[in-house]
C-alpha positions as CSV (number, residue, x, y, z in Angstrom):
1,X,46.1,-46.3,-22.6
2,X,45.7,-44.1,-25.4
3,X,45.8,-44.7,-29.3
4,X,47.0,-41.6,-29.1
5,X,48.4,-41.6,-32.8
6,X,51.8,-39.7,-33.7
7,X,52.6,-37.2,-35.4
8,X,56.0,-37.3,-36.6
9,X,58.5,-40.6,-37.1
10,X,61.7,-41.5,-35.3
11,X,64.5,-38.9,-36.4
12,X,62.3,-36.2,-37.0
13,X,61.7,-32.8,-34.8
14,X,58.1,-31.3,-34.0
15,X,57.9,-27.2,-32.7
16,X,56.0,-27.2,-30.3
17,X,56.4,-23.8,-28.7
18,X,59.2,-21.0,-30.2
19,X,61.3,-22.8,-27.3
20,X,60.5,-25.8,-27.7
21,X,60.8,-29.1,-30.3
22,X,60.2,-32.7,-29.9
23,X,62.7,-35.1,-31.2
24,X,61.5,-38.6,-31.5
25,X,63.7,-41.7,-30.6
26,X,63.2,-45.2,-32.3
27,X,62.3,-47.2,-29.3
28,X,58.6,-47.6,-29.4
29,X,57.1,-50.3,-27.1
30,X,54.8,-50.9,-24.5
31,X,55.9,-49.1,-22.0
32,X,57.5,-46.5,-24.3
33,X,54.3,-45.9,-26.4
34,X,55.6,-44.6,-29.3
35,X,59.1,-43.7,-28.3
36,X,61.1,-41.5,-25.5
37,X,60.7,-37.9,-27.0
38,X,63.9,-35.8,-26.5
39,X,63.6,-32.3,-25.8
40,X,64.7,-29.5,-27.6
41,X,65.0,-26.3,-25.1
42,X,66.1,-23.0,-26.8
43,X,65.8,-20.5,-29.6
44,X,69.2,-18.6,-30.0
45,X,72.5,-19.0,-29.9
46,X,72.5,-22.5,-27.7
47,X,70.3,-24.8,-26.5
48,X,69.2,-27.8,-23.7
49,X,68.9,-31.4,-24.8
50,X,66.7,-33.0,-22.3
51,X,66.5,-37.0,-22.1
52,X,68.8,-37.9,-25.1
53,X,67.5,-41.3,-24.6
54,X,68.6,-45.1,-25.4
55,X,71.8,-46.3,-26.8
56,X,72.5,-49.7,-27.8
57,X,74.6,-51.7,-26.0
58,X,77.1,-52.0,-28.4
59,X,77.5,-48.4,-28.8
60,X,80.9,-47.0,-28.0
61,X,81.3,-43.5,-26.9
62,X,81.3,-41.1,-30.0
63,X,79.9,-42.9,-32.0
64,X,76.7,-41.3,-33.5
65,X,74.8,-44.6,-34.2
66,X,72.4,-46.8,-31.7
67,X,72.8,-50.6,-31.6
68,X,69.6,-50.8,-34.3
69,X,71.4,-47.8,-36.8
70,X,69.1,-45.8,-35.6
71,X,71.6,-42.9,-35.1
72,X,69.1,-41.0,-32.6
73,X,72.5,-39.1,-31.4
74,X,72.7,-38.2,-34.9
75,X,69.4,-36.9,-35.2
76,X,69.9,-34.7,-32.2
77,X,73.0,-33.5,-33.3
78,X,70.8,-32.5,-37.0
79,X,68.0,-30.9,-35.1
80,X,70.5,-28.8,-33.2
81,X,72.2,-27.8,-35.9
82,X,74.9,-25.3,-35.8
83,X,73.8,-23.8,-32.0
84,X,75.6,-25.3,-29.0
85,X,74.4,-27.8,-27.1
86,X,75.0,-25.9,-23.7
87,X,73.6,-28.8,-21.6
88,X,72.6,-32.6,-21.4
89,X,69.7,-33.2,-18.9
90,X,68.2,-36.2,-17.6
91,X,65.1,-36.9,-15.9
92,X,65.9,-39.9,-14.3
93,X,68.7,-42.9,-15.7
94,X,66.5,-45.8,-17.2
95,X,68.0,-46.9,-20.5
96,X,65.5,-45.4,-22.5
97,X,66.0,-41.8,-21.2
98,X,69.7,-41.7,-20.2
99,X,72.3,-43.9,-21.9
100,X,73.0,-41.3,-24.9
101,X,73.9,-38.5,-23.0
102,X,77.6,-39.6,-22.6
103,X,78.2,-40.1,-26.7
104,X,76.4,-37.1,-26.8
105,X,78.7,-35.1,-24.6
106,X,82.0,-36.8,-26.3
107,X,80.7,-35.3,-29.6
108,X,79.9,-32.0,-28.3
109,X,81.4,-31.3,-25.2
110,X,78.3,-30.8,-23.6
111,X,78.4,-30.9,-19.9
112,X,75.6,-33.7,-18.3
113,X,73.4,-31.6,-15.5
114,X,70.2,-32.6,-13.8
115,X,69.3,-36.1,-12.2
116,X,72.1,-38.0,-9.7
117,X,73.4,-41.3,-10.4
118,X,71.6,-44.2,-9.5
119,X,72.7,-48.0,-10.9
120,X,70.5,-50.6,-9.3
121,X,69.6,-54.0,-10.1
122,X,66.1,-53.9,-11.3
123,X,63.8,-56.7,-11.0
124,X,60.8,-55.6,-12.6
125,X,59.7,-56.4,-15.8
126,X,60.7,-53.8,-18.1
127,X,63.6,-54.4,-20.3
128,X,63.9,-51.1,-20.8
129,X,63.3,-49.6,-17.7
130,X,66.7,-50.8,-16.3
131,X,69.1,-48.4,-14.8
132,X,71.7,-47.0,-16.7
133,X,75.4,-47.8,-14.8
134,X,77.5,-45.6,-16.5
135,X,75.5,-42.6,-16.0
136,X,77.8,-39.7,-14.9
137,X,76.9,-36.4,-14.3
138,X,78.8,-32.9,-14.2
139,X,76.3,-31.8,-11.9
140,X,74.0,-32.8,-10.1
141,X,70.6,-30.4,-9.5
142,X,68.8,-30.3,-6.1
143,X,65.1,-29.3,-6.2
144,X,64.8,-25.4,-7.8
145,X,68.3,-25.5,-8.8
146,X,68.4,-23.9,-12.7
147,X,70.5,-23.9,-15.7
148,X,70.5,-21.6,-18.0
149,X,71.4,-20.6,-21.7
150,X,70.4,-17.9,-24.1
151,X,66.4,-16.8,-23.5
152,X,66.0,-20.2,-21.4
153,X,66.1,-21.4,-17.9
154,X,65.1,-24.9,-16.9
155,X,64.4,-25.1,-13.2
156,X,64.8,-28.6,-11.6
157,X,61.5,-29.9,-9.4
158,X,62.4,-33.2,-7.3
159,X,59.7,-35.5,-8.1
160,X,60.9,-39.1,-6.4
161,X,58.5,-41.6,-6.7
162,X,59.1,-43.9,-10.2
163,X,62.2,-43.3,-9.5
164,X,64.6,-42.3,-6.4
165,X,66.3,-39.8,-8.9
166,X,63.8,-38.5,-11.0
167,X,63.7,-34.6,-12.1
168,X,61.0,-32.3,-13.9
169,X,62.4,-29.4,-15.4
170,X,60.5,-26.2,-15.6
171,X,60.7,-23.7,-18.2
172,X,60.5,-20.8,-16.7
173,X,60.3,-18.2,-19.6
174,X,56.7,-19.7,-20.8
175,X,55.3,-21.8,-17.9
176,X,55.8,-25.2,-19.4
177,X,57.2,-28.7,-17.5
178,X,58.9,-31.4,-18.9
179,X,58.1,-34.1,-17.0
180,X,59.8,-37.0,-17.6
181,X,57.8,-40.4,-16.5
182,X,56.4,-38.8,-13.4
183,X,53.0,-37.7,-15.4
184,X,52.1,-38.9,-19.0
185,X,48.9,-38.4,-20.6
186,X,49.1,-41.7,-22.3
187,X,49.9,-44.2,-19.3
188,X,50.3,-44.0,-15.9
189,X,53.8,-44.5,-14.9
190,X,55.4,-47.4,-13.3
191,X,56.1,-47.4,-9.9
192,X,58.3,-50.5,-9.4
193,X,59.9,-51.5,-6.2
194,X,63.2,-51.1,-4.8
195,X,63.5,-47.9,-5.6
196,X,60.3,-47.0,-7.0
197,X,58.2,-45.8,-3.9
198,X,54.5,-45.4,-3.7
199,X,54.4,-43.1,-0.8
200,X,57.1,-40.7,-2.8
201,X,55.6,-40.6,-5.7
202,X,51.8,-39.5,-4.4
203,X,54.1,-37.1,-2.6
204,X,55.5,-35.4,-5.9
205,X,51.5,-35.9,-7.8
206,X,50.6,-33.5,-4.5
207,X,53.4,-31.1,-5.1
208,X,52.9,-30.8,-9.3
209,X,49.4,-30.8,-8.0
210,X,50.3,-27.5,-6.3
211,X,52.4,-25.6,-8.9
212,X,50.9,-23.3,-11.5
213,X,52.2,-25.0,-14.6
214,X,50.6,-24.4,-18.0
215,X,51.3,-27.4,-19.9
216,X,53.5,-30.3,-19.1
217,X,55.8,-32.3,-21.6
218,X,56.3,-36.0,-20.7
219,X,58.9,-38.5,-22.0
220,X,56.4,-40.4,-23.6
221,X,53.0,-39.4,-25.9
222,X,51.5,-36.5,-26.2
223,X,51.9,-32.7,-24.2
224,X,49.1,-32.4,-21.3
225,X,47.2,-29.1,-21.6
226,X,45.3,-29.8,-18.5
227,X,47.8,-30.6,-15.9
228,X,45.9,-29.8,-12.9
229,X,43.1,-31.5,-14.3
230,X,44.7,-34.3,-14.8
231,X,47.1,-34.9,-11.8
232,X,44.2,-34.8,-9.8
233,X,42.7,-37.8,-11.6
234,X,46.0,-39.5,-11.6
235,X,46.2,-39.3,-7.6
236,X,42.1,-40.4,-7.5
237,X,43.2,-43.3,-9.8
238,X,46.4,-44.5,-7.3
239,X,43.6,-44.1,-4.4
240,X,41.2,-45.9,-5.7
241,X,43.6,-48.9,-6.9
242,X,44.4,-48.9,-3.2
243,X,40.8,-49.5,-2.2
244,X,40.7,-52.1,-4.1
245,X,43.6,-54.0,-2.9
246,X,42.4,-53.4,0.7
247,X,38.9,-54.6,-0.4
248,X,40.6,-57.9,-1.8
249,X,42.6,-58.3,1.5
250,X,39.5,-58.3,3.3
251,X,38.1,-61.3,1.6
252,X,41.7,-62.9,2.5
253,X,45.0,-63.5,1.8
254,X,46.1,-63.0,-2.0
255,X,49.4,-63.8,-3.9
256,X,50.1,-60.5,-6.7
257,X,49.1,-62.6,-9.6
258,X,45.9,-62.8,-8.3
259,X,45.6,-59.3,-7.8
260,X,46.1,-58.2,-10.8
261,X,44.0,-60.7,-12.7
262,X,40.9,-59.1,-10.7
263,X,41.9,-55.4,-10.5
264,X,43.2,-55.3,-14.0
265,X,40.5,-57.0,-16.4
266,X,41.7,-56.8,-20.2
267,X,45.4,-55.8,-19.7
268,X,47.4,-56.6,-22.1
269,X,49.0,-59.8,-21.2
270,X,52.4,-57.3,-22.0
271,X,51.9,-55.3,-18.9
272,X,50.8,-57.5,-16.3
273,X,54.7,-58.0,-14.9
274,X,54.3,-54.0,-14.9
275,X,50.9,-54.1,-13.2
276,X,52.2,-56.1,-10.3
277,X,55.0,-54.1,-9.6
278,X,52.7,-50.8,-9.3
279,X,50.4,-53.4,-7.1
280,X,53.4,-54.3,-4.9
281,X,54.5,-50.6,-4.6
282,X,51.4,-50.3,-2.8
283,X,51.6,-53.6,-0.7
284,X,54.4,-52.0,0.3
285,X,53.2,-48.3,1.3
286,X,50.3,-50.3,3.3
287,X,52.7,-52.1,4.9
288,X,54.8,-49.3,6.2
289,X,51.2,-47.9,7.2
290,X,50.5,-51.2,9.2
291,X,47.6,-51.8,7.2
292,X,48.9,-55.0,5.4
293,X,51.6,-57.2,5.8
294,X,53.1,-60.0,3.9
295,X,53.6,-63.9,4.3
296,X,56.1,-65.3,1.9
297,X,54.2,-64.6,-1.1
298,X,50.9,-64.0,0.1
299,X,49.6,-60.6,1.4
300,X,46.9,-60.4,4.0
301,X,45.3,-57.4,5.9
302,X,47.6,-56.1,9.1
């Protein structure tokens, strides 16, 4: 991880590019770094809000104020100003990237586009990282479906993998991706199984891997100027941690736990729920290879 340190505090907007301006949320935490970053798309008469983010659970629709008094809804509805919102986007419904989209929309009118609907129960460890339920959409996007508003268009790319429903959006006027969870500079992201799915999400690493982006902007910490470079590390990192679980099976059967305390020396005590879920996302894909299988809780070479 990164000590990456930020820029700007909750509530306050950062230009990035003449399209583009980061909005901060006030949710930092381990496996939100220093917050979800909402993103501001457009430069004239309307613009795109992508990930709105969290929204306490005691907010009620229309009101402009998170459970904490945050009011990150308000501070969206600031940094727009007096341009329309002509679209809400979501990368993907955890609660820290989708829950304000529908008090944003009651305010505005704004119609919801991008990611479908997905409410699961989640046993991971991340607090945060359950789904959002009431997530309802307008429209849904398939994969190189657009939107479009005044000197923008935001192309959807299907990238499954951290999640079943998870979306990139490129901008196509300047080359830029926002990317949601699926690549961060300061973490790699969770892939936590039911839905979470090792094999998918190598699958969407190759096909970013592919593209001729020019910078990507995650969800979380700071823009990547070297996305090839680093998508190609990310998928030699997932590799490698898949070596090494093969190499621990092959001196016997081993319970998660155990797993982790080996392949993951000096973790934050935090993250170790987080590190067994990516672990068992790949038990999982070698399993469905036949090159592992389980026994109750144990895991043992195929």
């Amino acid at each position: 991880m990164s000590d990456w340190p930020d820029t700007i505090h909750a509530g306050e907007t950062e230009q990035h590019e003449s399209l583009v301006r980061r909005l901060l949320a006030p949710n930092p935490s381990p496996y939100t770094f220093t917050g979800t970053q909402t993103w501001l798309v457009g430069a004239g008469s309307d613009m795109a809000v992508i990930d709105p983010g969290p929204a306490g659970s005691g907010m009620s629709v229309g009101d402009p104020k998170d459970a904490n008094g945050e009011g990150h809804v308000e501070a969206i509805l600031r940094a727009v100003g007096d341009k329309r919102i002509a679209a809400i986007l979501c990368t993907h419904t955890h609660r820290d990237h989708s829950p304000a989209a529908a008090p944003l929309k009651a305010i505005t009118g704004a119609p919801i586009i991008g990611c479908a609907p997905l409410a699961l129960r989640d046993d991971g460890p991340r607090a945060d990282s359950a789904f959002d339920p009431d997530y309802t959409p307008d429209r849904i996007l398939a994969d190189g479906e657009a939107v479009s508003g005044d000197g923008w268009t935001l192309q959807a790319v299907a990238t499954p993998g951290h999640t079943s429903n998870h979306l990139c959006y490129a901008l196509v006027e300047s080359g830029a991706l926002f990317t949601g969870d699926h690549v961060m500079k300061w973490s790699t992201s969770v892939v936590s199984p039911p839905d979470g799915d090792m094999s998918a999400y190598m699958a969407s690493l190759q096909k970013l891997y592919d593209r001729e982006d020019l910078i990507y902007y995650p969800a979380h910490g700071p823009a990547v100027e070297n996305p090839k470079q680093l998508v190609r590390g990310m998928i030699g990192h997932r590799r490698m941690r898949e070596r090494q679980i093969l190499g621990l099976l092959e001196q016997g059967p081993r319970e998660i736990p155990a797993m982790v305390a080996e392949m993951y020396k000096g973790l934050d005590p935090r993250l170790n729920g987080a590190a067994g879920r990516s672990v068992l996302a790949h038990l999982v894909d070698l399993e469905r290879q036949g090159r592992a299988r389980a026994t109750g809780e144990q895991w043992s070479l195929a």
